[in-house]
Structure formats: C-alpha cells, structure tokens
DRENKOL-801837 format. One line per field, with one value per residue (C-alpha): residue number from 1; residue in one letter; chain; x, y, z. Coordinates in Angstrom, 2 decimals, padded with zeros to 5 digits, always signed. Example, Ala and Ser with C-alpha at 12.3 -4.5 7.8 and 13.67 -1.06 7.14 Angstrom:
// residues 2
resi <- 1, 2 .
resn <- A, S .
chain <- A, A .
x <- +012.30, +013.67 .
y <- -004.50, -001.06 .
z <- +007.80, +007.14 .
END
This chain:
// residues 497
resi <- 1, 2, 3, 4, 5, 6, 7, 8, 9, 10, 11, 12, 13, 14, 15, 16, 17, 18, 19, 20, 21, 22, 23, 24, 25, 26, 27, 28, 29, 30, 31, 32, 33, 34, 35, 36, 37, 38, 39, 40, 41, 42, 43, 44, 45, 46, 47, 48, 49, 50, 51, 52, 53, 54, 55, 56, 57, 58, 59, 60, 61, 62, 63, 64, 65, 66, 67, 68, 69, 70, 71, 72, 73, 74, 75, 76, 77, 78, 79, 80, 81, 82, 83, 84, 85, 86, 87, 88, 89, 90, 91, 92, 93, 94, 95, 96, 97, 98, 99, 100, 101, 102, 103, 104, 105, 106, 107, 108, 109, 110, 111, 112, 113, 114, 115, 116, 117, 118, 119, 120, 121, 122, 123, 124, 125, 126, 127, 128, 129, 130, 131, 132, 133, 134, 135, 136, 137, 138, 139, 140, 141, 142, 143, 144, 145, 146, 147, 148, 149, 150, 151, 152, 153, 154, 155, 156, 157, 158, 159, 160, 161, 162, 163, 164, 165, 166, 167, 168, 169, 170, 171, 172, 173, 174, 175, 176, 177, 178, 179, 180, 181, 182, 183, 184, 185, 186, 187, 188, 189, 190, 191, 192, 193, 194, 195, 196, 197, 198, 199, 200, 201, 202, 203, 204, 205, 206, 207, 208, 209, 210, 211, 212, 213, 214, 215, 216, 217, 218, 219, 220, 221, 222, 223, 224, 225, 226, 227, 228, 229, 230, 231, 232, 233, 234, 235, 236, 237, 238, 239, 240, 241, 242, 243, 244, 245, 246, 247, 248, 249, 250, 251, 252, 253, 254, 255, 256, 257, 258, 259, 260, 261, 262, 263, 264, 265, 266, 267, 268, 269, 270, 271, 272, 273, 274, 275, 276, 277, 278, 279, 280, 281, 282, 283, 284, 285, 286, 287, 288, 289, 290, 291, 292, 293, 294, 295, 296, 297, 298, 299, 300, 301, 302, 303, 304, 305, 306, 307, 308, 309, 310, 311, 312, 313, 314, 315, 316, 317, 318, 319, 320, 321, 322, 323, 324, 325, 326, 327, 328, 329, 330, 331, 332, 333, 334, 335, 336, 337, 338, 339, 340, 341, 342, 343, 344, 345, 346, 347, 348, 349, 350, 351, 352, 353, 354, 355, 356, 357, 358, 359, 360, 361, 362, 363, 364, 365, 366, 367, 368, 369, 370, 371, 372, 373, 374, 375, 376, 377, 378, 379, 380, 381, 382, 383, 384, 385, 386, 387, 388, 389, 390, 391, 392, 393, 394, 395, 396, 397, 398, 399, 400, 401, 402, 403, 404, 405, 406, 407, 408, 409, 410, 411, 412, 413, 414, 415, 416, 417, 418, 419, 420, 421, 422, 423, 424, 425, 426, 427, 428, 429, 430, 431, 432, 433, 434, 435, 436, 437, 438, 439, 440, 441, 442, 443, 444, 445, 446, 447, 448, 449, 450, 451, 452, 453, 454, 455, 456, 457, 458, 459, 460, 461, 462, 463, 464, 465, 466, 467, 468, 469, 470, 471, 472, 473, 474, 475, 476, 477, 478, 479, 480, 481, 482, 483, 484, 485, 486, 487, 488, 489, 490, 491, 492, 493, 494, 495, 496, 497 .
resn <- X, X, X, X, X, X, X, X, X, X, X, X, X, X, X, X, X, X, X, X, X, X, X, X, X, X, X, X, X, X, X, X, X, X, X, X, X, X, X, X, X, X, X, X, X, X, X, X, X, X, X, X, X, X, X, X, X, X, X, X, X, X, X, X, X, X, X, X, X, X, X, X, X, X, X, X, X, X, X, X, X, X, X, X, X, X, X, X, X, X, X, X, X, X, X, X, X, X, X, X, X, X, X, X, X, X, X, X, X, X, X, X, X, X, X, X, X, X, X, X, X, X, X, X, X, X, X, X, X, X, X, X, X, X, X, X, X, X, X, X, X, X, X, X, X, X, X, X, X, X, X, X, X, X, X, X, X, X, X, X, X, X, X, X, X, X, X, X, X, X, X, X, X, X, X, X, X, X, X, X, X, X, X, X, X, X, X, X, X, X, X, X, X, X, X, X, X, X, X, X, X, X, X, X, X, X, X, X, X, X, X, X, X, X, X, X, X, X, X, X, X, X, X, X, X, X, X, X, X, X, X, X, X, X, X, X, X, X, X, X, X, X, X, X, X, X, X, X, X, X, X, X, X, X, X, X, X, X, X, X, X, X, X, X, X, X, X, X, X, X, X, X, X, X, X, X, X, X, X, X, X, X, X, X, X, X, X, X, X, X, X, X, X, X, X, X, X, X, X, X, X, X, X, X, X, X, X, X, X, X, X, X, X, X, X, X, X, X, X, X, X, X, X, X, X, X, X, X, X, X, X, X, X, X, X, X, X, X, X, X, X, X, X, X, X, X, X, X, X, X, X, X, X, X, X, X, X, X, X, X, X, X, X, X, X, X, X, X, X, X, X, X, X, X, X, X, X, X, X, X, X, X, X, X, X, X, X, X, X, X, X, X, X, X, X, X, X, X, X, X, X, X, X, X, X, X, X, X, X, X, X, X, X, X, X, X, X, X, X, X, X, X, X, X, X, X, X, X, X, X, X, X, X, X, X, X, X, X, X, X, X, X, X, X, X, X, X, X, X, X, X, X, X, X, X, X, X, X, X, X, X, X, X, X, X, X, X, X, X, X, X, X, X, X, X, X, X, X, X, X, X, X, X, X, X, X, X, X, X, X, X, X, X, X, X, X, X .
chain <- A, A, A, A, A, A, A, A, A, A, A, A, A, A, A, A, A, A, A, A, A, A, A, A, A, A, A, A, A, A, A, A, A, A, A, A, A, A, A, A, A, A, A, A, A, A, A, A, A, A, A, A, A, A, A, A, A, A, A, A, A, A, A, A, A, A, A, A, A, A, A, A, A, A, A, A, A, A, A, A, A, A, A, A, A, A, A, A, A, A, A, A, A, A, A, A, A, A, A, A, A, A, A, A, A, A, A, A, A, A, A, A, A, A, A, A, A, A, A, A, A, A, A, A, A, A, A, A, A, A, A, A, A, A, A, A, A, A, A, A, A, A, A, A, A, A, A, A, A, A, A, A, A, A, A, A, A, A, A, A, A, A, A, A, A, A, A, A, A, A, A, A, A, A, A, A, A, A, A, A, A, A, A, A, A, A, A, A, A, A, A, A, A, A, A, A, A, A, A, A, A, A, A, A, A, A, A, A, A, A, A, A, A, A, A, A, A, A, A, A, A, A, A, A, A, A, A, A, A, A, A, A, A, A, A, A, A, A, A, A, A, A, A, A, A, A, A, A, A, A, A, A, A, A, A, A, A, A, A, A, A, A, A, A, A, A, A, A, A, A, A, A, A, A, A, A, A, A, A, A, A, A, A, A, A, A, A, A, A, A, A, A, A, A, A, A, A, A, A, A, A, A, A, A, A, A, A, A, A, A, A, A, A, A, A, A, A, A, A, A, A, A, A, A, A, A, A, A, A, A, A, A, A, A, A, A, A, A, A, A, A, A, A, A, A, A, A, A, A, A, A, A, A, A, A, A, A, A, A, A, A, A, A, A, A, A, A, A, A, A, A, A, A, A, A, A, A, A, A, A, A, A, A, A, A, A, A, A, A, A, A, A, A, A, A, A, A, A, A, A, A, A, A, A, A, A, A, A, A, A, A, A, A, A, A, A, A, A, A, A, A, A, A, A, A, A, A, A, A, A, A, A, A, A, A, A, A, A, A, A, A, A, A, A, A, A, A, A, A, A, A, A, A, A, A, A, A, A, A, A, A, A, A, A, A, A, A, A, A, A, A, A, A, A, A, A, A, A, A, A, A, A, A, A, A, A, A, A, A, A, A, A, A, A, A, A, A .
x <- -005.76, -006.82, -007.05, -010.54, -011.95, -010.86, -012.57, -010.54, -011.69, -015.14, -015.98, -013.69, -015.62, -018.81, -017.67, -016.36, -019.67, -021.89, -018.88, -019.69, -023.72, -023.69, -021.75, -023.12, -026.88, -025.79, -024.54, -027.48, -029.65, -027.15, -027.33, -031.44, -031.92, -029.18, -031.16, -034.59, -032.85, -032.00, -035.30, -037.14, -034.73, -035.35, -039.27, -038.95, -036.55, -038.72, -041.95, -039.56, -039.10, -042.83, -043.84, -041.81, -042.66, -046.46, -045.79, -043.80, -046.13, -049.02, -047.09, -046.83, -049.80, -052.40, -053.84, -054.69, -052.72, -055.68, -056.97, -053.93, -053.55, -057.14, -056.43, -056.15, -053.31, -051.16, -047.85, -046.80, -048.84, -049.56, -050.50, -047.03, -046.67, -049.53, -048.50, -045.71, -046.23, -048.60, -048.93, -047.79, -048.12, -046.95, -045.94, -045.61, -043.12, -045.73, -045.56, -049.19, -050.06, -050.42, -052.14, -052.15, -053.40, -054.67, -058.40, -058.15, -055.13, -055.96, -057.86, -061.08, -063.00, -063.93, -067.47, -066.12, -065.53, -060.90, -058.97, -057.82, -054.82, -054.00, -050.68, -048.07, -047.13, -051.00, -049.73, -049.09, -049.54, -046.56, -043.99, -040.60, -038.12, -034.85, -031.59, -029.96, -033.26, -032.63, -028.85, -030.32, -032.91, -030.62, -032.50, -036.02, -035.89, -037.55, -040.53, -041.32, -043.54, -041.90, -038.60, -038.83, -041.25, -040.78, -041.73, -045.09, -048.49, -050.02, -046.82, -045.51, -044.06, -040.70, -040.93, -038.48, -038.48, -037.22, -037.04, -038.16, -036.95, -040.14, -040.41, -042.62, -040.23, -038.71, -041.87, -041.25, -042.62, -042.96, -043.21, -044.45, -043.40, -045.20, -043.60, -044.89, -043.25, -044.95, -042.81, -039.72, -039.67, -040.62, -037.34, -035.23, -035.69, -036.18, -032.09, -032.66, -035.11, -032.97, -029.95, -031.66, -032.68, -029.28, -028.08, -030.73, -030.18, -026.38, -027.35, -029.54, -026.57, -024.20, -026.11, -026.60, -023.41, -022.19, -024.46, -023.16, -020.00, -019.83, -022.51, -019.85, -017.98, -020.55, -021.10, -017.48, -017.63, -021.13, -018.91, -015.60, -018.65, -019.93, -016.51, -015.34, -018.04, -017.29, -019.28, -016.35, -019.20, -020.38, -018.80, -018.96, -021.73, -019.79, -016.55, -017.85, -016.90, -013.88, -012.58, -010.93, -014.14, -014.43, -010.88, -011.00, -014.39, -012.57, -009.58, -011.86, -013.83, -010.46, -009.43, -012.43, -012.65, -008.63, -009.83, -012.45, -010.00, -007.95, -010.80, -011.46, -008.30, -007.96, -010.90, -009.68, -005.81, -007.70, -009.82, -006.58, -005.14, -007.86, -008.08, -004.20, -004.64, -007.38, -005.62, -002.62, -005.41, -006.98, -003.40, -002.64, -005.93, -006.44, -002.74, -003.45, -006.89, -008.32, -006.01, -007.31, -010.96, -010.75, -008.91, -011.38, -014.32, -013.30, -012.76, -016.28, -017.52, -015.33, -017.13, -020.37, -019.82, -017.46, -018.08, -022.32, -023.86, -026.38, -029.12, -031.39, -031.09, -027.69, -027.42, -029.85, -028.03, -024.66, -025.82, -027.48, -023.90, -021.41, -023.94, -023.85, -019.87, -020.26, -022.27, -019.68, -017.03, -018.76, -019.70, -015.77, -014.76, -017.43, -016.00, -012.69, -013.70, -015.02, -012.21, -010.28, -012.75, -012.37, -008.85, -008.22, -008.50, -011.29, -010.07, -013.42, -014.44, -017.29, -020.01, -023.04, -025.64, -029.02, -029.83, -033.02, -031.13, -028.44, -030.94, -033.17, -030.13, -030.09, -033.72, -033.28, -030.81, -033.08, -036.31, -036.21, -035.89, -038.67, -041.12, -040.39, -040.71, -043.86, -042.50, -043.81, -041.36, -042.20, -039.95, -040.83, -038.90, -039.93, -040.10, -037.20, -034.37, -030.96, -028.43, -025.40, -022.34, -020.38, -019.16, -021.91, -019.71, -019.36, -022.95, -024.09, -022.13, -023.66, -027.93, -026.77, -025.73, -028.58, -031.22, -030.18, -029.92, -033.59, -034.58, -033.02, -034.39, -038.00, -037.71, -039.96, -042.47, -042.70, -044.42, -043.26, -040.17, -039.95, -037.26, -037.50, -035.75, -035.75, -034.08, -032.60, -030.28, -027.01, -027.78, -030.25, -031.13, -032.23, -034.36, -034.44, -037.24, -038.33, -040.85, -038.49, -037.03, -035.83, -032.14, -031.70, -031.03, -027.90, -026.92, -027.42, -023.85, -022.18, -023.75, -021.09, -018.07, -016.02, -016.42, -020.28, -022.97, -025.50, -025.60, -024.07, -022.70, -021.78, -018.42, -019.36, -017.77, -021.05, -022.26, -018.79, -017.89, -021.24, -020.26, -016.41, -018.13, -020.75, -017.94, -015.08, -018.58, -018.54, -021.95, -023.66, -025.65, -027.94, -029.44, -033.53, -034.94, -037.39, -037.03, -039.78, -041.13, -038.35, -035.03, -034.62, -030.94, -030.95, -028.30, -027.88, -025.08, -023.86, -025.75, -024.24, -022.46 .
y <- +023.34, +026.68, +029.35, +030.36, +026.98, +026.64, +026.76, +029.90, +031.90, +031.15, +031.87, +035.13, +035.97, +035.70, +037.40, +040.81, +040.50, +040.55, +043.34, +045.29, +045.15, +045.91, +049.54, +050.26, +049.30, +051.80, +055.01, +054.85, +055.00, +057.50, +059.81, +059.26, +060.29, +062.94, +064.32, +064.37, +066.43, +068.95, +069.31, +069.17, +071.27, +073.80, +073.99, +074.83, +077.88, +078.55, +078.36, +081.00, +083.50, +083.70, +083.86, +086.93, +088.29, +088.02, +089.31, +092.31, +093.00, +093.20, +096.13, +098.19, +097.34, +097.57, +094.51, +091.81, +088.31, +086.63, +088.59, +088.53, +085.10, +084.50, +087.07, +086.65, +086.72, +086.63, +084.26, +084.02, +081.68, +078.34, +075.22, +074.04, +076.35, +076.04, +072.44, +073.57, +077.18, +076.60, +080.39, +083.77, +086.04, +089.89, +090.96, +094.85, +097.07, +096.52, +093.30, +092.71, +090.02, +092.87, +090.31, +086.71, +083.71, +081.98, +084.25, +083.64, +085.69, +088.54, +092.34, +092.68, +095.42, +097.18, +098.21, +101.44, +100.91, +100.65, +097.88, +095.44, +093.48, +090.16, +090.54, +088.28, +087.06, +084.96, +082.52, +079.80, +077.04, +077.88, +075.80, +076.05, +078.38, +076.89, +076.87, +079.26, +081.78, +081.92, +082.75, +085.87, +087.36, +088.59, +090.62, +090.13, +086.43, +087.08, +088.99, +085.34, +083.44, +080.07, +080.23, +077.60, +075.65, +072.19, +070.19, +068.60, +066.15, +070.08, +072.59, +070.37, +072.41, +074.88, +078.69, +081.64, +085.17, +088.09, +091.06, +094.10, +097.76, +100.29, +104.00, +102.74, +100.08, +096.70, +094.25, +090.72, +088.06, +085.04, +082.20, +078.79, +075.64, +072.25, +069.37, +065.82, +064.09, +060.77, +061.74, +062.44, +059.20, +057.41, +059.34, +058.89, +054.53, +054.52, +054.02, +051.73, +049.55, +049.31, +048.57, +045.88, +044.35, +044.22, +042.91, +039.84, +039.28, +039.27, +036.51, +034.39, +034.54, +033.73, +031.04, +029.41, +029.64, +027.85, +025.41, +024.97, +024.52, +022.47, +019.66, +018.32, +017.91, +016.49, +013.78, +012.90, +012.54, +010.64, +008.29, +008.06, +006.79, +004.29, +003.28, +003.26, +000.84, -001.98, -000.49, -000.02, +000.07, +003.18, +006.35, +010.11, +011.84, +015.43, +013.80, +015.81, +018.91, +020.72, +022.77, +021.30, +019.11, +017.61, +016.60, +015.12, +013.31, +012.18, +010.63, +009.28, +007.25, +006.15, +005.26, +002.98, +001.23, +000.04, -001.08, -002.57, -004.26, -005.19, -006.92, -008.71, -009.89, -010.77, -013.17, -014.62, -015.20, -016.33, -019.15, -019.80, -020.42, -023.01, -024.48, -024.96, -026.55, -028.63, -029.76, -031.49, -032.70, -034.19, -035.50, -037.13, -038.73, -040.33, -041.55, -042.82, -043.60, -044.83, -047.81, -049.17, -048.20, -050.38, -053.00, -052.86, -053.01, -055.96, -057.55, -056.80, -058.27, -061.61, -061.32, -061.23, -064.74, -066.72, -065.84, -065.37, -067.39, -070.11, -069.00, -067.03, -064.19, -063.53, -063.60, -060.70, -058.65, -059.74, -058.57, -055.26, -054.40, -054.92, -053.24, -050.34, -050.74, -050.37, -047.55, -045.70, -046.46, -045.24, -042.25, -041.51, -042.67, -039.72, -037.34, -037.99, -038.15, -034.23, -032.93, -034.15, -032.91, -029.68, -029.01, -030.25, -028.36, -029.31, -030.22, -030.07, -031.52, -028.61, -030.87, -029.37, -031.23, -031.39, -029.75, -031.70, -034.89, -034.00, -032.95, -036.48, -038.58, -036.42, -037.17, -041.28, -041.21, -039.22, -040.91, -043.62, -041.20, -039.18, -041.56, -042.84, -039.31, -038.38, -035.66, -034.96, -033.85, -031.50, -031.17, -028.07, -027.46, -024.45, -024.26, -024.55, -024.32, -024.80, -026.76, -025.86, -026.04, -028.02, -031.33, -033.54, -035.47, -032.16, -030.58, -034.37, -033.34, -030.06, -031.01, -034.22, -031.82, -029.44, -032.22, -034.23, -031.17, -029.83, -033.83, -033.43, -029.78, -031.51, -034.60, -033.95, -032.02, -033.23, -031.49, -030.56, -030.13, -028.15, -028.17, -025.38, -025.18, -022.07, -019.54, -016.56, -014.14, -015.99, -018.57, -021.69, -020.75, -023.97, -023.24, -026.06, -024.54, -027.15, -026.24, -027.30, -025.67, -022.85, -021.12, -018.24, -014.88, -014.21, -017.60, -016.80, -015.33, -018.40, -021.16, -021.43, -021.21, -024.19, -025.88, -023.93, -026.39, -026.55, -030.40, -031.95, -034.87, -032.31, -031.33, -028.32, -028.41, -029.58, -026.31, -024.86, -027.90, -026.68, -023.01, -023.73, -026.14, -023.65, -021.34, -023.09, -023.18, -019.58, -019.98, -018.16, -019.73, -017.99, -018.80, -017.08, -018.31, -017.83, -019.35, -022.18, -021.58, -023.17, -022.58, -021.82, -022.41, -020.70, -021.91, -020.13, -021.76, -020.53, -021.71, -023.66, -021.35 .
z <- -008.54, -010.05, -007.34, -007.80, -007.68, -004.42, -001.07, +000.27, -002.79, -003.63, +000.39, +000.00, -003.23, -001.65, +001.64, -000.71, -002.76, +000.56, +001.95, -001.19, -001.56, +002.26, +001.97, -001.57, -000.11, +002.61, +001.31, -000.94, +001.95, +003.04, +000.00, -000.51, +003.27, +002.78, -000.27, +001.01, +004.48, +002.34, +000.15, +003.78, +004.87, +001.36, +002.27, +005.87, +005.01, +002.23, +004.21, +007.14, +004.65, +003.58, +006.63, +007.42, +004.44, +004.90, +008.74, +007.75, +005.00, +007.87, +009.32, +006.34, +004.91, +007.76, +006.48, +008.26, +007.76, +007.31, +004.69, +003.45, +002.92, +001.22, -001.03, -004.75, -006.70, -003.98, -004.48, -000.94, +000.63, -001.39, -000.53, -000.14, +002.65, +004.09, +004.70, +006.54, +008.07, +011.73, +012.67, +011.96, +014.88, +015.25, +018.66, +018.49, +020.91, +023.63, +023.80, +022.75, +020.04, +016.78, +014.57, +013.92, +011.90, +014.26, +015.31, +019.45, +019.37, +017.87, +018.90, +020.01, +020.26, +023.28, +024.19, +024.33, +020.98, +021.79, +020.19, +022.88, +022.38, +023.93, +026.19, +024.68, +028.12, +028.22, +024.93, +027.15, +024.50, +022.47, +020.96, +022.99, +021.56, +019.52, +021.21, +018.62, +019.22, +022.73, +021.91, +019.89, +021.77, +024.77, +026.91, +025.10, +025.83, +029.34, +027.62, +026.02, +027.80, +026.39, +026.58, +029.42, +028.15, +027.30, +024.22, +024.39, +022.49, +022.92, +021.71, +018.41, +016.21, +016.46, +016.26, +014.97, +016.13, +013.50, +014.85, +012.73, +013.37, +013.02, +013.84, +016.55, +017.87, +017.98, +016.63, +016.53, +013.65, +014.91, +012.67, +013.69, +011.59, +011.75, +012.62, +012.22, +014.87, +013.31, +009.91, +012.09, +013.50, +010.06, +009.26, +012.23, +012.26, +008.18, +008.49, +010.97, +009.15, +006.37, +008.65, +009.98, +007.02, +005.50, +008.39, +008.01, +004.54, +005.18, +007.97, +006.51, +003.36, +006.03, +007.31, +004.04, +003.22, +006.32, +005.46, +001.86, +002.72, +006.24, +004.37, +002.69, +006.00, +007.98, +004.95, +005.21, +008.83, +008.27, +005.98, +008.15, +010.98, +008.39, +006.98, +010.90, +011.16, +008.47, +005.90, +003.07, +000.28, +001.22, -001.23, -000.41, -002.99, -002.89, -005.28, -008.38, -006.54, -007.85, -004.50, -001.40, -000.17, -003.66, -003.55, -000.13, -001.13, -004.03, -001.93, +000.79, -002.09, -003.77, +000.25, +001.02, -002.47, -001.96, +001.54, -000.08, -002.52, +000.22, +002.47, -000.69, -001.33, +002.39, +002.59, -001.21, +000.90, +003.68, +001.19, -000.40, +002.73, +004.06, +000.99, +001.42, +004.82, +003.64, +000.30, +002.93, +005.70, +002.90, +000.78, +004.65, +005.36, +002.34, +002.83, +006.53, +006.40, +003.92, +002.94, +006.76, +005.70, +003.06, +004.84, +007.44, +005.20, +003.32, +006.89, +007.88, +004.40, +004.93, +008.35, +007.17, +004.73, +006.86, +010.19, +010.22, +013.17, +012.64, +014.53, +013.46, +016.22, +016.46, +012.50, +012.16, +015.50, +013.08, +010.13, +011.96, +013.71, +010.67, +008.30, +011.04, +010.40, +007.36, +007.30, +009.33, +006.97, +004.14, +005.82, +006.74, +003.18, +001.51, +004.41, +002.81, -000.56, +000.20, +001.42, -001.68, -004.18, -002.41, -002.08, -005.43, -008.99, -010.98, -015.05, -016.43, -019.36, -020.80, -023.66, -024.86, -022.52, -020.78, -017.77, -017.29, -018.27, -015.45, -012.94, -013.74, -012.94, -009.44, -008.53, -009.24, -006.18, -003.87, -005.01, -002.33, +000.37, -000.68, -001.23, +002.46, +003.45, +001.55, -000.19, -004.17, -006.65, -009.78, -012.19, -014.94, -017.62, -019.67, -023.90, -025.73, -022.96, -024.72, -023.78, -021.19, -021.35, -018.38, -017.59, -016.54, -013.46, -011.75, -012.20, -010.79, -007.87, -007.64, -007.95, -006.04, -002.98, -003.47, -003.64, -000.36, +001.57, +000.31, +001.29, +004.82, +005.46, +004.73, +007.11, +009.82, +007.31, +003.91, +001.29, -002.15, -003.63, -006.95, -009.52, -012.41, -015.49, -017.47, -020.06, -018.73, -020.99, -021.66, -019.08, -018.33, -014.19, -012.35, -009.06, -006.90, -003.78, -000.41, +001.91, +005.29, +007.87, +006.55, +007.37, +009.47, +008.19, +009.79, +008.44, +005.05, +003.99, +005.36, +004.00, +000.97, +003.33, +003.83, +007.06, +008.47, +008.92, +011.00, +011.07, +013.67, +011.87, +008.54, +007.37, +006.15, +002.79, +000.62, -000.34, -000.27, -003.12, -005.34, -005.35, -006.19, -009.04, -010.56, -010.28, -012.33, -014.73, -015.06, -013.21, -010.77, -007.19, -005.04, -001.82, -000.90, +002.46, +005.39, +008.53, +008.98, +005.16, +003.19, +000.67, -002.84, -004.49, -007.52, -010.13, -013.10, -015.84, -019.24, -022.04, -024.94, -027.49 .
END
C-alpha cells in the first residue's frame, strides 16, 4: 500500500497542515501587533518631542502655549498630535505652574494688578509619574505632588518631566500623553481573540477529523454486531476506501460473503443429507411395507365379495369398516409413494405443452371436493400465453399439490379460488390465490422444507416435492400470505424456446 494513502499519513498530513497554519496564523499576528507597537510607539515620541519643543519655546519666547498653538503657520502642533499630546505645563524654579494648555492652571492677575501663579504642589489631578521619571528626578521628585499617586477613571494618561537649564533656574516641561485605556485593552486581548479563535478552528478541525476517521470504525463494529447476530448479508459501505479502514472493510465484506457461502453450502449438505436419509427410509419401506399393503388390500377386497353378511345392517357397518381400511392403506401407500418421489432423481421428459391444459387436468380431480365445499373456481388465462416447456407428469404433481392444499386451507370457509395464467419475460407465471386460513409469517420460510407441516396427519414433504419439481424445471415458486385472508403460490416456468 502506498505510504501516503495510508491512515498514519493522511492524519499526520493534516496534523502538520493545522501545526503549520497555527504558527504561521500566529507570528503574523505577532509581526502586525509588533508593527503597529512601534508606529504607536513612533507618535508618542514624536508627540514628546513637540511638546518640549512648544514648552521650551514658551520660555524664550514669552509667548503663551496657547497662543502658540493656534498660531498660523506653525508646524509643531497638528492634528496628529493633538490626538495624542493631553497638556503641556511649565513649572518654573519656583515651583509655580509658568504656563500651561490647559486655562485653570495658569496666572491670574492680581487686583493689585501682580501676576499670581498657581503653586505646583495644588495639581492634585495629575497623572502618576513613570517609574523611569521617578528614577531621574532625584531630589526634585518630592516637589511633585504625584509621585505617589495612583492610576485612576480621573488621572488617565502618563506624563514626562524634562528638565531645562535657564539663567533663572532649573524649569521643568511637563508633557502629558493620552492614553485610551479602551484602545489598550482592544490591544492587550486583540492577541487573545485571535488565540482563541485558532484554537477553535483547530478544534472543531480536530473534531471533524475524529469523526472522519472513527465512522468507519464504528460501522465495522455496527456490522461485526449485525454479522454477530446472524445477519451475514449485511456488507460494510466504507470498502471503496483506499487506507487501512478501506482495507479492513474490504476483508470484513470478503469475510461475511464466504460465511455466507458457507451457511449456504451448510443448509445445501444438510438437504443433501436428509434427502440421503429419506432416499434409504423410503428404499426400506417400500421394501417392507408395501408388499403387505398390497397383500392386505387385496385381502380386504376378497373380504368385501366373499365374506359380506346377508343382512342388511351388518353389510353396510362391513362395507363402512373395510372401506375405512382401505382408506388407511391408501393413505400409507401415497405416504410412501412421497417419500420415494422425493428422495429420488427426477429424469424429466421437457415437450412443448399447455399450462392451462396441465392446470385443467388438476382442477377435474379437485372438482368434487369443491363443489361439496362451495367453493367457485376461476380459471384466467391471459392473450397469447406460449407454451412451456416441462414434462407434463411432474407439473401434474406440482398444481395437483398446490390445488388440494388451497382446497383444505378453505374448508371451514369457502369462497373463491383463482387460478391465473400469464406472460412474464422468459417465463409463463401461474398464480394459484384461496381465500382460507392463511399461514403465519414466521411460517413462511419453512413451508418448502422437507418434513414442516402444520397438519397433523401431513408428512411434510408436499410442498418440499413441488419446489424440488419447479426446480429441476429451471422454474421459480413463491409463497404471499396473510394470516386469516388467504395464500397465493406463485409459479413461474420457462417458456417454450
């Protein structure tokens, strides 16, 4: 078998392929999140430095940053930065807010007509200072009023401190950058998301893949069951597969149809065998028996003249018991006579000839019967039926059995008893349908076996004797019924060539 059409290596294939699409799905993410970090990362230095830049310029140019910003033709600060920078505040060697963008921090003016400056030590609503600032400010960082502050809804944002040298003193620029914490946590479980949805897709893959490939198992345990079970007709549908399971659905099919086989051939050694037994029952009977029977009914006819009483009375009782004899003898003698006609081989002699002719010379012997039972017969023959072939001795046999027992199923009812004759394909099919008694449905498979009746007083080789004749015909017999509606034999023989 060719590697890769095997189990092992399609579910490896599959397995790298998901492997592969995983990681590559992955550093993608990776990369794109890597790559937008450092254009976020690009804009916040970007938006540092102008704000610096704008602060210092404040101290050198004595303008405001306010007016600074609104003013034309500045480059400084766009919109892009505006996005992104929150505040620019100036705190000058006093530690007083100098200037600022945002207007409740900055001077007022006095009544007296002096410049007050707000103490930086009042900004209580500022964003906590960075780790690394606090690192740099050494001995400043207990002039700022948040360096213990913690992040809050009210202080978003992070702030940087440059310190600018000035012939006045140390000033410090502050610079305030926005920060959407909503966008930080799109960015922060964006990975996740992703993650996550890999991880279902690679599931729900895995799942279907499981399926795919443990179907085939459960049908061949489904079949083992069935098989297990006495159901050697059933096959495995996955056979056309070319891996492992295909191969094993292949042998399991190949398995059950030799079983099959075999039951077949068991059941034909076990007919062979009863047929055996029955050929020597019947060789010894007619051997032992009937040479009496005979003797014993040509006593009970010498009997009957010679030995007849006068009177009236006790020659009818006479007469009643010896033709009662008699009856019994025949009855044994036909017994016997079935046995031999089953256990022998059949040497047929096949002539073109009539079914309806063969079937007529059936009904003459049951018409007495019927009329005493009130039972109607139709016989329909359909247009232009051809001939069969078959030996007209045997097929008597055959519509003689199937007539009497339709007779005898219809005793206690009566009714109508229907005989059709008809063209079928290569064969003439004769339907022979009473309205008695029915058989039972769990009877139906064994009515052709030697030996099952239901009679009491049957041998059980009547129907058993048709099918073995229809069969040496190259016919075909079939057997329809409902119990306490009534039987249809269906014969179907070849037609003449």
């Amino acid at each position: 078998m060719n590697f890769f059409n095997t189990f092992r290596a399609r579910l490896l294939i599959i397995l790298a392929v998901l492997l592969i699409a995983t990681l590559g799905v992955q550093l993608y993410i990776n990369l794109n999140n890597r790559r937008e970090n450092i254009r976020l990362r690009e804009m916040q230095e970007q938006a540092l430095v102008v704000g610096i830049v704008i602060g210092a310029n404040s101290l050198t140019s004595g303008d405001r940053l306010r007016d600074f910003v609104k003013r034309e033709g500045q480059s400084f600060f766009d919109e892009t930065n505006t996005e992104r920078i929150k505040d620019i505040t100036v705190i000058n060697n006093e530690w007083e807010v100098y200037d600022s963008l945002n207007p409740d921090y900055l001077p007022t003016e006095g009544e007296d007509g002096e410049t007050k400056y707000l103490q930086f030590s009042e900004l209580t609503n500022l964003p906590p200072l960075m780790e690394g600032e606090k690192n740099r400010l050494g001995e400043d960082l207990a002039k700022f009023p948040n360096a213990k502050t913690v992040e809050n809804e009210e202080t978003d944002g992070e702030m940087h401190t440059v310190p600018i040298e000035t012939n006045q003193g140390r000033f410090y620029v502050l610079v305030t950058l926005k920060t959407d914490k909503k966008e930080i946590f799109q960015k922060a479980t964006q990975p996740l998301i992703y993650t996550l949805l890999i991880l279902l897709f690679s599931t729900a893959t895995t799942f279907f893949l499981v399926w795919r490939f443990t179907r085939p198992i459960a049908n061949l345990s489904e079949a083992a069951r069935r098989v297990a079970a006495g159901d050697l007709s059933f096959r495995v549908k996955d056979a056309e597969r070319t891996d492992e399971v295909g191969q094993l659905a292949l042998q399991f099919n190949d398995m059950t149809a030799e079983l099959e086989k075999s039951r077949h051939l068991e059941a034909q050694l076990q007919q062979a065998e009863k047929s055996a037994v029955v050929g020597r029952l019947a060789s010894a009977i007619a051997h032992e028996i009937r040479n009496p029977l005979n003797y014993i009914n040509l006593t009970l006819d010498h009997l009957r003249v010679k030995f007849a009483p006068a009177e009236d009375g006790k020659r009818a009782n006479f007469e009643k018991l010896t033709a009662q004899l008699k009856t019994e003898v025949g009855r044994i003698n036909n017994q016997i006579s079935d046995f031999l006609r089953y256990s022998r081989p059949l040497k047929l002699n096949l002539q073109p000839i009539s079914a309806r002719a063969v079937i007529e010379d059936s009904l003459r012997i049951i018409e007495p019967q019927t009329a005493e039972q009130d039972i109607k017969i139709n016989l329909i023959e359909e247009e232009n039926v051809p001939c069969i072939l078959g030996d007209a001795k045997v097929l008597h046999s055959v519509f003689n059995n199937l007539l009497i027992n339709a007779v005898q199923a219809m005793a206690k009812s009566g009714g109508i008893l229907n005989v059709i004759i008809s063209a079928k394909e290569n064969f003439v099919k004769i339907e022979v349908t009473d309205r008695g008694v029915g058989i039972p449905e769990e009877n139906l498979d064994k009515v052709f076996e030697p030996y099952f009746s239901t009679k009491e007083t049957g041998t059980g080789l009547g129907l058993a004797i048709v099918k073995k004749n229809v069969d040496d015909h190259n016919g075909l017999i079939d057997v329809e019924s409902k119990l306490g509606e009534g039987t249809k034999f269906t014969v179907r023989l070849p037609k003449e060539n």
